[in-house]
PLY file of the C-alpha trace (Angstrom):
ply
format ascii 1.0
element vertex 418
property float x
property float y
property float z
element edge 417
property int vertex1
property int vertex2
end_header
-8.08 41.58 -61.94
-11.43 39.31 -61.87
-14.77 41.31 -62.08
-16.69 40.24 -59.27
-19.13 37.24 -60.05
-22.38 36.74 -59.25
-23.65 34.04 -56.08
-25.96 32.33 -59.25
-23.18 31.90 -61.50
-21.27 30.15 -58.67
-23.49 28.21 -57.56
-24.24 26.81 -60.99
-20.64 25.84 -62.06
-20.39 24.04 -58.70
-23.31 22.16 -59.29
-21.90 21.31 -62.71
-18.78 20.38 -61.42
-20.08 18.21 -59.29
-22.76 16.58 -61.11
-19.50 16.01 -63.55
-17.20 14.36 -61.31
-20.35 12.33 -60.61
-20.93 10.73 -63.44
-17.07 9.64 -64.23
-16.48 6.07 -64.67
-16.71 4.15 -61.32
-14.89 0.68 -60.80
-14.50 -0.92 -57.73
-11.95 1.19 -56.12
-13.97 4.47 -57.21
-16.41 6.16 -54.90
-20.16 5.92 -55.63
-21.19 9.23 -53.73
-20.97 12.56 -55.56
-17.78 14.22 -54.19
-18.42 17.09 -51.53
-17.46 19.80 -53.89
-15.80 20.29 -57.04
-12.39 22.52 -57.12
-13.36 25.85 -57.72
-13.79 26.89 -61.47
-12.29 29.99 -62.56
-15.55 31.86 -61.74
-14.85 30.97 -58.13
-11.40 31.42 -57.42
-8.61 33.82 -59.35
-7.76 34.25 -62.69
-3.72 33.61 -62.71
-3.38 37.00 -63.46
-4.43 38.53 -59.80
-1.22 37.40 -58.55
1.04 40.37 -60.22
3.43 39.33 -63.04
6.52 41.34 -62.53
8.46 38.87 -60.54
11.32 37.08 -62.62
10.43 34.17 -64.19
11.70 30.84 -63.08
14.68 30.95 -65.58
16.03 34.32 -63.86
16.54 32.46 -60.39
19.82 31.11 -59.08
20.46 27.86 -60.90
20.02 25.73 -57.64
16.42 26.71 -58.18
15.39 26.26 -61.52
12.88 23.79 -61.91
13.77 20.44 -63.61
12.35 19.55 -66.58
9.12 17.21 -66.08
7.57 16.81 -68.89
8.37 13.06 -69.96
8.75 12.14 -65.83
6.05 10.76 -64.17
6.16 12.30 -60.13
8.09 9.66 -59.19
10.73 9.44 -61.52
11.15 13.23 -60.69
10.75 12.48 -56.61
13.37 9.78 -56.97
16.03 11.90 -59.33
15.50 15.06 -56.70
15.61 12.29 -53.03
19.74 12.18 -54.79
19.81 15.86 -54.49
18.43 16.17 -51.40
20.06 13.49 -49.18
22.84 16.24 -49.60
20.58 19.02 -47.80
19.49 16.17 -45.01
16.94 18.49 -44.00
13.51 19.88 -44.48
12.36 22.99 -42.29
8.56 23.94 -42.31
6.38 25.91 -40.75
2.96 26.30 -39.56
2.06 22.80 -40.06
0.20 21.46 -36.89
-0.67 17.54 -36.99
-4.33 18.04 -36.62
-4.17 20.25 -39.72
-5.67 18.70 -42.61
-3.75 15.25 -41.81
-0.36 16.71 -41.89
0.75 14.66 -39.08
0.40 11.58 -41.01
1.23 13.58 -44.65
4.64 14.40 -42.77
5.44 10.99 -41.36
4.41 9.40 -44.32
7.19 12.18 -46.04
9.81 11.17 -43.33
9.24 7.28 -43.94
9.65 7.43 -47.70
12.80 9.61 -48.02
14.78 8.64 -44.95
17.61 10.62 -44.54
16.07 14.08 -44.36
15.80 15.53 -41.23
12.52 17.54 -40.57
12.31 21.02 -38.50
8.70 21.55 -37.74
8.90 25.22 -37.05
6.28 26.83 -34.99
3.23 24.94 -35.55
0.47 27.25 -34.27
1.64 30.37 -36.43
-0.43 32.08 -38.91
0.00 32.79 -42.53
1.12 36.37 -42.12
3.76 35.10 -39.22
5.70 32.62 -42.18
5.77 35.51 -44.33
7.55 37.19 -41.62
9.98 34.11 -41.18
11.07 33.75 -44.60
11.99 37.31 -44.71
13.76 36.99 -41.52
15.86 34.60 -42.48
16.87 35.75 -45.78
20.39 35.20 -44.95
19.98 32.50 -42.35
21.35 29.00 -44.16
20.50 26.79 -40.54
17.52 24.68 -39.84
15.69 28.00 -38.67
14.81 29.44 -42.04
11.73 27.67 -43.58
11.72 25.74 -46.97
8.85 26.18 -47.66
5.38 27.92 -46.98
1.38 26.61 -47.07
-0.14 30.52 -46.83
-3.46 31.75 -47.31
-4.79 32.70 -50.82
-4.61 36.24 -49.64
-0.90 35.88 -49.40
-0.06 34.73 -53.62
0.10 38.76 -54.53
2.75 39.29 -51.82
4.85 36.19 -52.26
4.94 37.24 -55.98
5.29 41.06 -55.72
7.99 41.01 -52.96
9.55 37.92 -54.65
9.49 35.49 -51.92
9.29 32.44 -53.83
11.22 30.46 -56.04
9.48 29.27 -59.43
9.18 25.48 -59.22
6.54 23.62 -61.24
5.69 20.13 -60.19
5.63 16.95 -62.57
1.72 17.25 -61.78
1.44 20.81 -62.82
-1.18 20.33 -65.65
-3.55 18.61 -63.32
-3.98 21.79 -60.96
-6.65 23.92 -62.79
-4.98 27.00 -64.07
-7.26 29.64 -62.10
-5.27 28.40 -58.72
-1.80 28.71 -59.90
0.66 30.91 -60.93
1.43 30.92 -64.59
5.27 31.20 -63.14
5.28 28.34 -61.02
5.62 31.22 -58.10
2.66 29.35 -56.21
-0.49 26.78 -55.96
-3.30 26.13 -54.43
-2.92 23.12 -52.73
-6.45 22.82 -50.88
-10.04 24.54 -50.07
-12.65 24.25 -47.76
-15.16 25.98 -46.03
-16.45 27.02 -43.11
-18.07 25.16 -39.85
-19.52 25.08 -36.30
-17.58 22.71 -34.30
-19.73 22.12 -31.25
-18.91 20.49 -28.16
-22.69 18.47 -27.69
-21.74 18.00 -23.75
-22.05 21.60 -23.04
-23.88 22.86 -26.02
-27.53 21.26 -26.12
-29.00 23.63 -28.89
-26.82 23.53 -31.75
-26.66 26.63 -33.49
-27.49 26.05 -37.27
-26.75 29.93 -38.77
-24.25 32.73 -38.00
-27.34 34.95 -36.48
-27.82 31.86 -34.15
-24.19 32.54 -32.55
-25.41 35.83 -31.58
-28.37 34.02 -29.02
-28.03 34.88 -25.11
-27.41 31.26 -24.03
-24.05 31.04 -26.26
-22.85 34.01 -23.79
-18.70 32.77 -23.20
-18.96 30.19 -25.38
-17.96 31.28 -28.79
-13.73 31.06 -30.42
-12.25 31.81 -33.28
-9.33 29.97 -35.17
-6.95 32.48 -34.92
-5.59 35.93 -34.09
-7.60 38.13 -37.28
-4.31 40.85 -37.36
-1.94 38.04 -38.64
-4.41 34.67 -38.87
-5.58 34.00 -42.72
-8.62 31.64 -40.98
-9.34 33.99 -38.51
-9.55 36.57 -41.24
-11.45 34.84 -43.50
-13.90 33.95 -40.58
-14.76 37.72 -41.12
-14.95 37.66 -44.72
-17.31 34.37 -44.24
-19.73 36.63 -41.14
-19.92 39.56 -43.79
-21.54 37.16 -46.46
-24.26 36.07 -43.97
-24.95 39.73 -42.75
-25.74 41.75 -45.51
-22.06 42.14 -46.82
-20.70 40.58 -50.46
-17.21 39.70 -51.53
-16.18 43.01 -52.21
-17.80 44.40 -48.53
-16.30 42.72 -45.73
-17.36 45.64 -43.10
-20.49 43.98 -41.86
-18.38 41.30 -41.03
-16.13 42.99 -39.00
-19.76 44.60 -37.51
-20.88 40.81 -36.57
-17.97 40.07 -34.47
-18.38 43.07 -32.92
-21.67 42.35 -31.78
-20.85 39.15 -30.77
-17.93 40.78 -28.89
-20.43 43.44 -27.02
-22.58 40.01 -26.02
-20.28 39.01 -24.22
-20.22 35.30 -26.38
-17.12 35.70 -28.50
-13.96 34.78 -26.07
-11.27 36.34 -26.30
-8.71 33.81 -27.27
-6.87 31.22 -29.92
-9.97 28.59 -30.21
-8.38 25.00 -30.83
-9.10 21.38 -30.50
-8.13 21.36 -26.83
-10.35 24.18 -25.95
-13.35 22.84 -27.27
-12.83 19.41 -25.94
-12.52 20.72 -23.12
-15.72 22.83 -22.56
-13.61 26.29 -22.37
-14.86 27.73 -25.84
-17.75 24.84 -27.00
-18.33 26.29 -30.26
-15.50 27.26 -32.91
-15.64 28.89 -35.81
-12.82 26.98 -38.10
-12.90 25.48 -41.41
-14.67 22.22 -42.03
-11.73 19.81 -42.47
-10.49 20.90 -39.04
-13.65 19.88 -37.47
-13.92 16.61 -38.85
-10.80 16.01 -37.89
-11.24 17.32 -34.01
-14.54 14.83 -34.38
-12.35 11.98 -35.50
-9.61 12.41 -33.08
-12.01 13.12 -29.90
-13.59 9.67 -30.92
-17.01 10.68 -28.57
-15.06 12.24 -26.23
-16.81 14.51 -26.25
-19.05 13.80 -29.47
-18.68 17.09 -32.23
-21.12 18.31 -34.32
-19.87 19.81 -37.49
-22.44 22.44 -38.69
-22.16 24.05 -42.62
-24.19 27.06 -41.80
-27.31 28.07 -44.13
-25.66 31.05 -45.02
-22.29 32.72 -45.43
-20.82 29.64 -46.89
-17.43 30.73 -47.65
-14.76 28.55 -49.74
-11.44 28.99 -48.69
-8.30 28.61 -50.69
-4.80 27.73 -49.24
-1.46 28.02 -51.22
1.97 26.32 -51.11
5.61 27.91 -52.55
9.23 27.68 -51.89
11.00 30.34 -50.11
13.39 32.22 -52.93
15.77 32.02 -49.54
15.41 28.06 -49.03
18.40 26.95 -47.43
17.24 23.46 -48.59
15.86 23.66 -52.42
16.03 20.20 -53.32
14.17 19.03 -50.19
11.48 21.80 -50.68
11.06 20.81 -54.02
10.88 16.92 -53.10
8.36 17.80 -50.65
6.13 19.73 -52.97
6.54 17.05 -55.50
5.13 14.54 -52.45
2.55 16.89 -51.72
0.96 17.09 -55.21
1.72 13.18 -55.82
-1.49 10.63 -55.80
-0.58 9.69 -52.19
-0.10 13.03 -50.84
-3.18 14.46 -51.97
-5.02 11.60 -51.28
-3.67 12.26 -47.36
-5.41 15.38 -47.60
-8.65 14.06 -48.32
-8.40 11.55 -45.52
-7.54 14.75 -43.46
-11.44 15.99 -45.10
-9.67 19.13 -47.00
-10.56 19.06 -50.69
-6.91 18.54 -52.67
-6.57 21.21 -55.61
-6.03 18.06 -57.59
-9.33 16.48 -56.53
-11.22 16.52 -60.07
-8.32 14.96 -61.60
-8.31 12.00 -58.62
-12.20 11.47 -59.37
-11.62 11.22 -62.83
-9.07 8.67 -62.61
-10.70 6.66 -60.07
-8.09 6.57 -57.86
-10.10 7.32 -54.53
-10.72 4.78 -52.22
-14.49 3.87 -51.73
-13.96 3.54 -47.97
-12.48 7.36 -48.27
-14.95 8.61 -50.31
-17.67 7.44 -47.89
-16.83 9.32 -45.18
-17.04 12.86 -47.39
-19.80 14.80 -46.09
-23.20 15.34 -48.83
-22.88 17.03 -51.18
-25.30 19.10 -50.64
-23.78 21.22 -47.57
-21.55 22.83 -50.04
-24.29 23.85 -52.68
-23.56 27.32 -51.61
-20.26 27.91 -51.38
-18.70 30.68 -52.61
-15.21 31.51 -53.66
-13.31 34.89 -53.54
-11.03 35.75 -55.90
-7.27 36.77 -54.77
-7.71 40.16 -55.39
-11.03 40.29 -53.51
-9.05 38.10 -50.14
-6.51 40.12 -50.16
-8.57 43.44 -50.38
-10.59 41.71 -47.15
-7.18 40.82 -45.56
-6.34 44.62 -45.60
-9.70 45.72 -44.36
-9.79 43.30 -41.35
-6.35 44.27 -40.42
-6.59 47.45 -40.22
-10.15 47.79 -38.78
-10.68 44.66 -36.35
-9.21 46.56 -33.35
-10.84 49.63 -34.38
-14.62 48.02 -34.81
-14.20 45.08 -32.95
-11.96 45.98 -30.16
-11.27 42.83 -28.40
-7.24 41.45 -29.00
-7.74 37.70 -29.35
-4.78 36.25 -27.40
-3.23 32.69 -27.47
0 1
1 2
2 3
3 4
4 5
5 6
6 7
7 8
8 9
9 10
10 11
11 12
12 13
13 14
14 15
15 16
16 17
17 18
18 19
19 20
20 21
21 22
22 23
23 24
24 25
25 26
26 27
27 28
28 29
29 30
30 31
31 32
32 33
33 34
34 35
35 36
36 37
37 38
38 39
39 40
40 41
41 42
42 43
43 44
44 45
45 46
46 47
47 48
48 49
49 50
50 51
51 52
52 53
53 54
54 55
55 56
56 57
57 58
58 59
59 60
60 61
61 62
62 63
63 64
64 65
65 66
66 67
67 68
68 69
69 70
70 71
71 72
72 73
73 74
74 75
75 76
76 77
77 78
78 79
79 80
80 81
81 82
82 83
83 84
84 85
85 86
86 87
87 88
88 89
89 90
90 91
91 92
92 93
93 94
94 95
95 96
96 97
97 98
98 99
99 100
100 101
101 102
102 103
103 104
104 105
105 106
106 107
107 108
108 109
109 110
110 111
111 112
112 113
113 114
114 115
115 116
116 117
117 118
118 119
119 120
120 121
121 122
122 123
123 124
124 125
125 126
126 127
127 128
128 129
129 130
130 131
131 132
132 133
133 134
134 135
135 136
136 137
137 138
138 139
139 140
140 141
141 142
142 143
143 144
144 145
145 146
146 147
147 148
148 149
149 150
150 151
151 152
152 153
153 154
154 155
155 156
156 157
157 158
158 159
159 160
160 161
161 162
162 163
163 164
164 165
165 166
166 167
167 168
168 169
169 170
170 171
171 172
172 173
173 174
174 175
175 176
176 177
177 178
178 179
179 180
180 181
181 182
182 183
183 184
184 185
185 186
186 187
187 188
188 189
189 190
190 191
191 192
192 193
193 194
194 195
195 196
196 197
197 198
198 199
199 200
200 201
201 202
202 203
203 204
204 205
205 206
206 207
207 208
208 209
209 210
210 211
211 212
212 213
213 214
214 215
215 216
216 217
217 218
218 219
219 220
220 221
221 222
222 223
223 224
224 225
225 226
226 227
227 228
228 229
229 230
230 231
231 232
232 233
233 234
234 235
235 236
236 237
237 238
238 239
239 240
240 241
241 242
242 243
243 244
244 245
245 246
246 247
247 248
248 249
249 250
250 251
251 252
252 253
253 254
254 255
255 256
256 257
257 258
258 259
259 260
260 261
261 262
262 263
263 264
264 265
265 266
266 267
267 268
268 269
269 270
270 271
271 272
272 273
273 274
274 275
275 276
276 277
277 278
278 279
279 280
280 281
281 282
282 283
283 284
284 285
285 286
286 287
287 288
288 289
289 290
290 291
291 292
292 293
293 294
294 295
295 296
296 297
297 298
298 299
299 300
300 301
301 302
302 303
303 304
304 305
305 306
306 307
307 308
308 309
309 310
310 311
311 312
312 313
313 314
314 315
315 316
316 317
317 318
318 319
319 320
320 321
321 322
322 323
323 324
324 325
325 326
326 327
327 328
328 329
329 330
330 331
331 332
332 333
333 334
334 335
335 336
336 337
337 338
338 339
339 340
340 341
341 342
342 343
343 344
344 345
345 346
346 347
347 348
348 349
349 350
350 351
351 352
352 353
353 354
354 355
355 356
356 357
357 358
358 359
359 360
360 361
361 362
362 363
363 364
364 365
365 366
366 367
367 368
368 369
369 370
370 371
371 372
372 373
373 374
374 375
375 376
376 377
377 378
378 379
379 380
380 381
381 382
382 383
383 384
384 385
385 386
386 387
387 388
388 389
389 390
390 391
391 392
392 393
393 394
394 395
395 396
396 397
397 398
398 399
399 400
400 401
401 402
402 403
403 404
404 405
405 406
406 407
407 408
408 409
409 410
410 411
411 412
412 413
413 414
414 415
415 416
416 417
C-alpha cells in the first residue's frame, strides 16, 4: 500500500510534468500551450500494487478471454483481427455511459460507425459506479444484451473488481503507453481518464460567483447548491466529499470534515436535495453544481450561452480524480469488449476524450508524439488552475469510499434523490 505523500511533493512532480510535456517538440499539428495537467505520476495516483494481487492471472481465465498477443500489432492491426471475432457477438452492452459524459456520445457513435455490425445496448446511463458493480454481478449467468461488457468505474472500485474477480485480464496493444501507477500489472484494469473538480454556475441566476468551497456555504446560495450524484452508490458524488474534506481542514487519509461540510451546507438550507445535472442547472433549479471539470465544460459547450456557465477550479480542495475501465469476467460479448477497449485506448479514442475536456491516461504519450490538434489543444483550460491538484491513491479512495458510505446519512442526513 502507498505511504501517504505530501501536498509539496505533488505539486512539484505536476509542475515537472507539465513543464515536460511543454517543452516536447512542436510541429504544426502540435499544441503551443502547456497541457492542463500532466497524468498523475506515481506520487499522485497508486502504486499497481494497491489493487490486491490474488486474482488469477490472465492465463487462468477461460480461453475466450485470454488476451491476444500484441506485441508486434500496432492497435489497429489488433482492432481489425478482433472486428472478425466480434461481428460474431453483433453486440456491445455498456453501462453508465451518458452522452454528455466526457464526449461519449460522439466516442460511441464514432465506435458504431467504424465497426458496423455491432449492435450497442446503452444500459442505464445515469447509474453510478457502485450500481455497474451491482450489474455485472447480477448477471453473472445472464448471456442477453442485459449483462454489461464492460465497466468505466471509479478508482475506488480497482480493489473490488480485482479481489472479487470481476474482470477479465485483457491488455491493450497500447498497454506500455499507460503509466504503470494506473494499471493493473494483470491487465485486470486501467485508468482511462482524470480530472478534477469545478463550480458549474448558471450566470443568469447566480450574479456572485462563488470562487472557494467556504464561499458555497454564503446565505445568498440558500437552494441553490447540487451534487453529481447519490454519495451511498455515486463515485463523483463521493469524491465530492473527499474533495470538501481537503478544503476544510481534512487530508487524504481524513475525509470526516468533508462529510462535516456538506452537512453544514445541508443545515443552511443551500445544498438541494437531489441528482444535480446539466438540465437542472440550465434550468435555474440547482444554479451551482459541484461535478468534475470536464462535465462542466462540456454543459458550457452544449448550452452554447444559453444560459452562459462559468466553470470555477476552486482555490482550494483541488482534488484529481481517477476513473477506470475493465471487462466483466461474465461478458457475454468478449471480443466486442475487447474491441471497444482497444478503440478506447487508440489515438482517436483518446483524443475524443480530450475534445470531451477529460485528461486521457494516455495524454503524455499524445503530447509527446505531437499528435494533438492545435485547434484542440487551444481550448484546454491554463495550466495553472490545476497547479494544485492532488491525487489519492486507491487505497486512500477506497478507504474514503467506505467512510462516506457508511457515515453520509449518519452526519449529513439528507438522502439525495434523483
Amino acid at each position: 500500500m502507498n505511504l501517504k505523500r505530501t501536498h509539496g511533493v505533488i505539486l512539484a512532480l505536476i509542475v515537472l510534468a507539465v513543464l515536460a510535456a511543454a517543452c516536447a517538440p512542436a510541429p504544426t499539428p502540435a499544441p503551443t500551450p502547456a497541457p492542463p495537467t500532466a497524468a498523475p505520476k506515481a506520487t499522485e495516483a497508486p502504486k499497481a500494487t494497491t489493487a490486491p494481487t490474488t486474482a488469477p492471472a490472465a492465463t487462468t481465465a477461460p480461453a475466450a478471454t485470454t488476451a491476444p498477443t500484441t506485441a508486434a500489432m500496432s492497435s489497429a492491426d489488433v482492432m481489425a483481427k478482433l472486428y472478425e471475432e466480434a461481428k460474431k457477438e453483433a453486440a456491445l452492452s455498456t453501462v453508465a455511459l451518458p452522452d454528455d459524459w466526457l464526449n461519449y456520445g460522439e466516442v460511441k457513435a464514432a465506435f458504431l460507425k467504424k465497426f458496423p455490425g455491432i449492435k450497442h445496448n446503452d444500459l442505464d446511463p445515469q447509474a453510478g459506479s457502485q450500481d455497474e458493480i451491482n450489474a455485472v454481478k447480477a448477471n453473472k449467468d445472464n448471456k442477453g444484451p442485459q449483462a454489461p461488457d464492460v465497466v468505466d468505474v471509479g478508482f475506488a472500485f480497482a480493489p473490488t473488481l480485482k479481489d472479487e474477480k470481476l474482470c477479465m485480464p485483457y491488455k491493450v496493444a497500447t498497454w506500455d503507453s499507460i503509466p504503470n501507477d494506473l494499471k493493473d500489472p494483470d491487465g485486470c484494469w486501467y485508468g482511462d481518464y482524470y480530472g478534477v473538480f469545478s463550480f458549474a454556475v448558471n450566470k443568469s441566476v447566480v450574479k456572485n460567483i462563488p470562487q472557494d468551497w467556504a464561499d458555497l456555504l454564503k446565505p445568498e446560495y440558500k437552494s441553490s447548491i447540487a451534487i453529481a450524484g447519490d454519495p451511498l452508490s455515486s463515485n463523483q458524488a463521493q469524491q465530492s466529499v473527499y474533495a470538501a474534506a481537503l478544503a476544510s481542514g481534512g487530508s487524504l487519509t481524513n475525509v470526516q470534515p468533508g462529510l462535516d461540510y456538506f452537512a453544514q451546507l445541508a443545515k443552511s438550507g443551500n445544498l438541494v436535495p437531489v441528482i444535480g445535472d446539466q438540465a437542472k442547472l440550465a434550468k435555474g433549479e440547482t444554479p451551482i453544481l459541484i461535478t468534475w471539470d470536464y462535465l462542466a465544460l462540456g454543459y458550457k459547450d452544449l448550452l452554447k450561452g444559453n444560459p452562459d456557465i462559468e466553470v470555477v477550479v476552486p482555490k482550494s480542495g483541488v482534488f484529481g480524480g481517477v476513473y477506470i475501465q475493465a471487462i466483466s469476467v461474465y461478458a457475454p460479448r468478449p471480443n466486442a469488449a475487447k474491441l471497444w477497449m482497444e478503440f478506447l485506448y487508440s489515438d482517436e479514442g483518446q483524443l475524443l476524450w480530450l475534445k470531451g475536456y477529460g485528461h486521457p491516461i494516455r495524454y503524455l504519450d499524445l503530447v509527446k508524439r505531437n499528435v494533438i490538434p492545435a485547434d484542440l489543444a487551444k481550448k484546454l483550460p491554463p495550466a495553472e488552475q490545476y497547479s494544485k491538484a492532488v491525487f489519492p491513491t486507491g487505497a486512500q479512495v477506497s478507504a474514503a469510499r467506505k467512510a462516506v458510505g457508511e457515515n453520509w446519512e449518519k452526519t449529513v442526513g439528507v438522502k439525495i434523490a434523483k
